[in-house]
C-alpha positions in Angstrom: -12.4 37.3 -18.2 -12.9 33.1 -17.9 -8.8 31.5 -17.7 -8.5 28.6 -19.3 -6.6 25.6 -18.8 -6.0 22.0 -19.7 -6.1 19.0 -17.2 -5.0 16.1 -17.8 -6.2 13.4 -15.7 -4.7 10.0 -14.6 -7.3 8.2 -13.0 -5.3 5.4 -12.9 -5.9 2.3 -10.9 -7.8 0.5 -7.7 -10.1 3.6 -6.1 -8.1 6.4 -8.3 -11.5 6.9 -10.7 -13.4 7.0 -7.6 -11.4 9.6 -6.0 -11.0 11.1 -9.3 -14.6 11.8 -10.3 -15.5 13.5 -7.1 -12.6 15.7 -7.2 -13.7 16.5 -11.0 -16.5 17.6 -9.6 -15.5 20.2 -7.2 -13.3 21.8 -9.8 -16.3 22.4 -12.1 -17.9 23.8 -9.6 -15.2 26.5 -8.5 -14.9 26.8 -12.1 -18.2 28.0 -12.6 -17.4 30.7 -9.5 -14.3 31.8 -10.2 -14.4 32.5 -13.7 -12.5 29.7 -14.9 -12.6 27.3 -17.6 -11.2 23.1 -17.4 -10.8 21.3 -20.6 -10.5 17.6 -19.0 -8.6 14.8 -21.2 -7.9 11.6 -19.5 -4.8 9.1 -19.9 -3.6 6.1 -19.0 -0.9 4.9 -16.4 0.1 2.3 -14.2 -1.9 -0.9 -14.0 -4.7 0.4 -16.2 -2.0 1.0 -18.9 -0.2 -2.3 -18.5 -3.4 -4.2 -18.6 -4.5 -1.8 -22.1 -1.5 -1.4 -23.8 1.3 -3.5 -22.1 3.5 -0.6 -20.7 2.7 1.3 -17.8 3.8 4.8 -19.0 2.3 4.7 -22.8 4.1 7.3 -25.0 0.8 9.2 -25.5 0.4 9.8 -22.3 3.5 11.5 -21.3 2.6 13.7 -24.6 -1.0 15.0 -23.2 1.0 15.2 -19.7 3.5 17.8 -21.4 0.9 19.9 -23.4 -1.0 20.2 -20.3 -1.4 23.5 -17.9 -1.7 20.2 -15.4 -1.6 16.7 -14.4 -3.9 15.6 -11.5 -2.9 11.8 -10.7 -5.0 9.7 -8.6 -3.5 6.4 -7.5 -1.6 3.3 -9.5 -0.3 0.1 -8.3 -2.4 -3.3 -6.9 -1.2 -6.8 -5.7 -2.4 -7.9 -9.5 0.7 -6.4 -11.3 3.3 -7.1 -7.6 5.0 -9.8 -9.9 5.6 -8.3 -13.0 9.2 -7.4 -13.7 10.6 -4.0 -12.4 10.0 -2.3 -15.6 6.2 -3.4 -16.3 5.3 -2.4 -12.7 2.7 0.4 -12.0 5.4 2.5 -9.7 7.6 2.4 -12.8 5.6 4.8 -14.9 5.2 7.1 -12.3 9.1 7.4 -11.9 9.1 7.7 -16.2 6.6 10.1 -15.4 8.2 12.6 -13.1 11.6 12.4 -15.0 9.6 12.9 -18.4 8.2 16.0 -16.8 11.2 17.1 -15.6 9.5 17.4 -11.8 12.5 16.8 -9.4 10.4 19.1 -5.9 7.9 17.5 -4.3 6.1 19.0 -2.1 4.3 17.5 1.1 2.4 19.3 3.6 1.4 18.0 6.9 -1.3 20.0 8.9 -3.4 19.0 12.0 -7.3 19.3 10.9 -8.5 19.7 14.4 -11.5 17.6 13.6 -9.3 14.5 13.2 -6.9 15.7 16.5 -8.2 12.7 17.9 -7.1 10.0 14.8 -3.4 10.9 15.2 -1.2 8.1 17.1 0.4 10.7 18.8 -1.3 12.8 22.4 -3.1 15.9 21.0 -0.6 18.4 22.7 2.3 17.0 20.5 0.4 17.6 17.4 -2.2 20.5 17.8 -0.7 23.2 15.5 1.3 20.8 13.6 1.7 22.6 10.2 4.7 21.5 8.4 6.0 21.5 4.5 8.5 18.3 3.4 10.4 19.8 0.1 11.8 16.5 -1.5 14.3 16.1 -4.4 12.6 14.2 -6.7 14.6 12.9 -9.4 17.9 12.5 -8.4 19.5 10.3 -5.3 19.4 6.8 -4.8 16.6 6.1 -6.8 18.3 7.2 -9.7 22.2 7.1 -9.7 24.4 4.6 -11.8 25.2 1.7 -11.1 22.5 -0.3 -10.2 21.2 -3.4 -10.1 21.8 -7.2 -8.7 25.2 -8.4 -9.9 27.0 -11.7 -9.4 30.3 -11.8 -8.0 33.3 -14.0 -9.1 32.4 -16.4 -5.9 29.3 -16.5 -7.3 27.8 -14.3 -5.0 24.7 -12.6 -5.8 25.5 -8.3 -4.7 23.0 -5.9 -4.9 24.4 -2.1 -5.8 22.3 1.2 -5.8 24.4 4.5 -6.0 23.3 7.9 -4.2 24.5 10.9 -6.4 23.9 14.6 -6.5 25.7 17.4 -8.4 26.0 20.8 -7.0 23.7 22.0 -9.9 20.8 19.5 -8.4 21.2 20.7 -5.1 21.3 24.2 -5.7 17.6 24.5 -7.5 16.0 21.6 -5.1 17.5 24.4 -2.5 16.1 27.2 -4.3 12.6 25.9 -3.8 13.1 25.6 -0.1 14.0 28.5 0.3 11.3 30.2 -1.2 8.3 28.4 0.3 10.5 28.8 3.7 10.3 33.0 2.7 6.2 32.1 2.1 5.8 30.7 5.4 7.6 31.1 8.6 11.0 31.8 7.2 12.2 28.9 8.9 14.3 25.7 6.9 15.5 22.7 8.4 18.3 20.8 5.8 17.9 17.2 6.3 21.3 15.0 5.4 23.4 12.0 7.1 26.6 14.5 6.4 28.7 12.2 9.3 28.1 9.4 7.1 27.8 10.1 3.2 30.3 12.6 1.2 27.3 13.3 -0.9 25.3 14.5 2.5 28.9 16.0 2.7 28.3 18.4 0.0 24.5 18.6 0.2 25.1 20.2 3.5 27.9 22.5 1.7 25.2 23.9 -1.1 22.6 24.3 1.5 24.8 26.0 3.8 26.0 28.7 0.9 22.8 29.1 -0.6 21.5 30.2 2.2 23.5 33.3 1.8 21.2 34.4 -0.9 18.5 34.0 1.9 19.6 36.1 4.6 15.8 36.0 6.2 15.6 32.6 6.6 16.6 30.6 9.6 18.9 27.4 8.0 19.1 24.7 10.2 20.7 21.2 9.7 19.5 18.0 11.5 21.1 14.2 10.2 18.0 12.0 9.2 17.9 9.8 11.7 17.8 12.4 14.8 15.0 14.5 12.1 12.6 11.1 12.4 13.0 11.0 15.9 12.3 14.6 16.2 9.4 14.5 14.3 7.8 11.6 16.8 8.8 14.1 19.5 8.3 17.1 19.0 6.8 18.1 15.5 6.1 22.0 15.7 9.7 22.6 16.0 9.5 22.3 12.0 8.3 24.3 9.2 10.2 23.7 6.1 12.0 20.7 5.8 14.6 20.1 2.4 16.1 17.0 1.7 17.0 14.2 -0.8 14.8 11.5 -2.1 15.3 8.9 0.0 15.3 10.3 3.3 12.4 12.5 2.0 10.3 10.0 1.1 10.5 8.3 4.3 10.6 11.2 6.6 7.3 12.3 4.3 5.6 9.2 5.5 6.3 10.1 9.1 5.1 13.5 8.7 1.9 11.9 7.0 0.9 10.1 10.1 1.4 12.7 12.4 -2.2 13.7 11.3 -3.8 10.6 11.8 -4.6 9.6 8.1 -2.7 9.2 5.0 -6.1 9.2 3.5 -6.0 13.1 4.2 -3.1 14.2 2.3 -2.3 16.0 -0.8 1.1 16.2 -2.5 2.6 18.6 -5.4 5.3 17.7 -7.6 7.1 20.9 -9.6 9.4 21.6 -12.0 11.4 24.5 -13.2 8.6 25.0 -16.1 6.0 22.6 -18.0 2.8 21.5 -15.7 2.7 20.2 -12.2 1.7 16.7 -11.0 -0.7 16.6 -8.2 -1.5 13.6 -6.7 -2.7 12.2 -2.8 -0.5 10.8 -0.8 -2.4 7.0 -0.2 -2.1 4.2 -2.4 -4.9 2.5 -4.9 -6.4 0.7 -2.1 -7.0 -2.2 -4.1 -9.3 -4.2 -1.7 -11.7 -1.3 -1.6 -12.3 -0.6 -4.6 -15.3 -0.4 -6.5 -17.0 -0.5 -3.0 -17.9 3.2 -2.4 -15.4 3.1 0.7 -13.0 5.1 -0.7 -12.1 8.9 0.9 -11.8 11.5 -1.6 -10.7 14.2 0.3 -6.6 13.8 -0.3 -8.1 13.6 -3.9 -9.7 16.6 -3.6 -6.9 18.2 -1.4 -4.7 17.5 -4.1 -7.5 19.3 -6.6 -6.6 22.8 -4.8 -2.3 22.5 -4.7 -3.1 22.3 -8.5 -5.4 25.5 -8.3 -2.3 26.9 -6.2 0.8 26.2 -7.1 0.3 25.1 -10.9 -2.2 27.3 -11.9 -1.9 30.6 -9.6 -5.7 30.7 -8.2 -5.3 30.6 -4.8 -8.8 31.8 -4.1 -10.2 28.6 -5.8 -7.9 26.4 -3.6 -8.9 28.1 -0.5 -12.2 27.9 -1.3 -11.7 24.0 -2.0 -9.7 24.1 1.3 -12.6 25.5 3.3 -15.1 23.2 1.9 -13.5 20.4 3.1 -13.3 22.4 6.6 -16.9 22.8 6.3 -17.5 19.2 6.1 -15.4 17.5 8.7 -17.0 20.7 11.1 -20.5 19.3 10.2 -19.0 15.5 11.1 -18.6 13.4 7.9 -16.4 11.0 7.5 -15.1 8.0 5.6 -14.9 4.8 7.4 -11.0 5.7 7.3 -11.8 8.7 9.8 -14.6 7.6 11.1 -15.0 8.9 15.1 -17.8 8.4 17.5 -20.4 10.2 16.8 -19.7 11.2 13.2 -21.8 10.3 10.1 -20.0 8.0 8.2 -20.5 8.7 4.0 -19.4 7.2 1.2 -17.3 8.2 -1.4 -20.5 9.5 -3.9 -22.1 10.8 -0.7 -18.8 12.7 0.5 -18.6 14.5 -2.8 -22.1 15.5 -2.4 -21.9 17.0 0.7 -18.6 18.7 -0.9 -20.7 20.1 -3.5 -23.7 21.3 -0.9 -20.6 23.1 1.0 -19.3 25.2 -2.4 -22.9 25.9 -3.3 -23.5 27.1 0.5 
């Protein structure tokens, strides 16, 4: 019996319709073998929205995002809209976007492909096996809390005020999903906070700590954020699971990123408690290659198979993905972004292709 679903797509801006129509591709493809069944709509966000309708998170977008199974997101943002004001700029329909889907766990992997050992900053014996999970809360935090804003003081000094804030409620399910992908891997969780510091590390440390009484088979560990970035530099495969807030995550995510040599390689899920996923790489819009053929598609199509997995429940479909793209690094493609002595260096039309011969093989 075919499943059905319905995927919205947000090609976006810079090389996201590049990256976008190659992972297309490959999911028609593993539709066609796996009994499954894609109705595609496409929407606009970010830049492309600003520039069509004059908002970058247009009402009727965030409608087909909700009535969706899923969202697949390629890339917003460029130096053409850097000048708007904050609430006309590309990043600030993704943020309307994740709190209008209600998606406050992101999830970030960061595995070693051993093809690209070699692109990774770090000496191959600090990062061969590297196979870690960053669980960030999404919608809460810094980014969010109230106050905010640049204020002027009765001296006439100009005072800029952002306010980190969590509730226990917040916590608890951002927890919850640790825990379980922790119970799905190596049952092993390390909290992240700067609980010396901030009363609201303070009690996320408290929530984590008693949750994990409902977890009895996983290993809780607690590290503050600055000693967990150094600890990633040093020695990476101590880590497994990681759970933390939205700042810290998104900057500890970024140094988990580039512990396997290219940004250009990662995927990302963001979940919520119910309604669809948004999947989406890690990289930017790479506005100063775009519409060159440059592009790498593979975070793109990474990205394709956490949907398959965690939004839509075909793992077999995202492994296949998963092994195609094995298949293809093994043979020695690569973008320019990868590129390594003697590998063939494809475009990004030429990279799906070879994506494609690997399914059909």
């Amino acid at each position: 019996m075919t499943q059905e679903y319905r995927i919205t797509l947000l090609p976006g801006d810079g090389i996201g319709p590049e990256i976008m129509a190659v992972a297309v591709d490959v999911l028609k493809t593993v539709a066609d073998q796996h009994s499954l069944s894609f109705t595609f709509q496409e929407a606009l966000i970010g830049g492309a929205a600003v520039d069509a309708v004059g908002q970058p998170l247009p009402e009727e977008t965030l409608d087909k995002c909700r009535k969706s199974d899923a969202v697949l997101l390629a890339a917003i943002g460029g130096y053409k809209w850097d000048t708007l004001p904050r609430e006309l700029r590309p990043e600030t329909g993704l943020l309307g976007l994740r709190a209008g889907l209600e998606l406050f766990a992101n999830l970030r992997p960061a595995q070693i492909v051993p093809q690209l050992i070699d692109a990774s900053s770090l000496k191959p014996e600090i990062v061969s096996g590297v196979d870690l999970m960053v669980v960030r809360e999404l919608t809460g935090g810094i980014y969010f809390g109230k106050p905010r804003g640049i204020f002027t003081t009765e001296t006439g000094e100009q005072r800029g005020v952002n306010t980190m804030a969590y509730s226990n409620s917040e916590i608890d399910r951002i927890g919850r999903v640790a825990f379980e992908i922790a119970r799905k891997r190596t049952r092993k969780l390390c909290s992240v906070d700067k609980a010396n510091v901030l009363e609201v590390s303070q009690l996320w440390r408290d929530r984590i700590t008693a949750l994990s009484a409902e977890y009895p088979d996983v290993e809780l560990t607690h590290l503050y954020v600055d000693n967990a970035a150094m600890q990633l530099v040093r020695a990476p495969k101590q880590f497994d699971t990681i759970v933390t807030s939205n700042l810290f995550g998104d900057i500890l995510s970024d140094i988990a990123a580039m512990l396997t040599g290219s940004i250009g390689m990662l995927p990302s899920a963001s979940m919520g408690a119910s309604g669809p996923g948004l999947f989406e790489p890690v990289h930017g819009s790479a506005p100063d290659i775009a519409g060159q053929d440059k592009a790498n598609p593979l975070a793109q199509v990474l990205s394709a198979a956490m949907m398959l997995r965690y939004g839509l429940n075909q793992p077999q479909a995202a492994n296949r993905i998963e092994q195609a793209v094995q298949q293809v690094l093994e043979a020695g493609y690569r973008t320019t972004d990868i590129q390594s002595p003697g590998t063939t260096v494809l475009g990004c039309q030429a990279m799906g292709a070879a994506l494609i011969k690997s399914l059909h093989s």
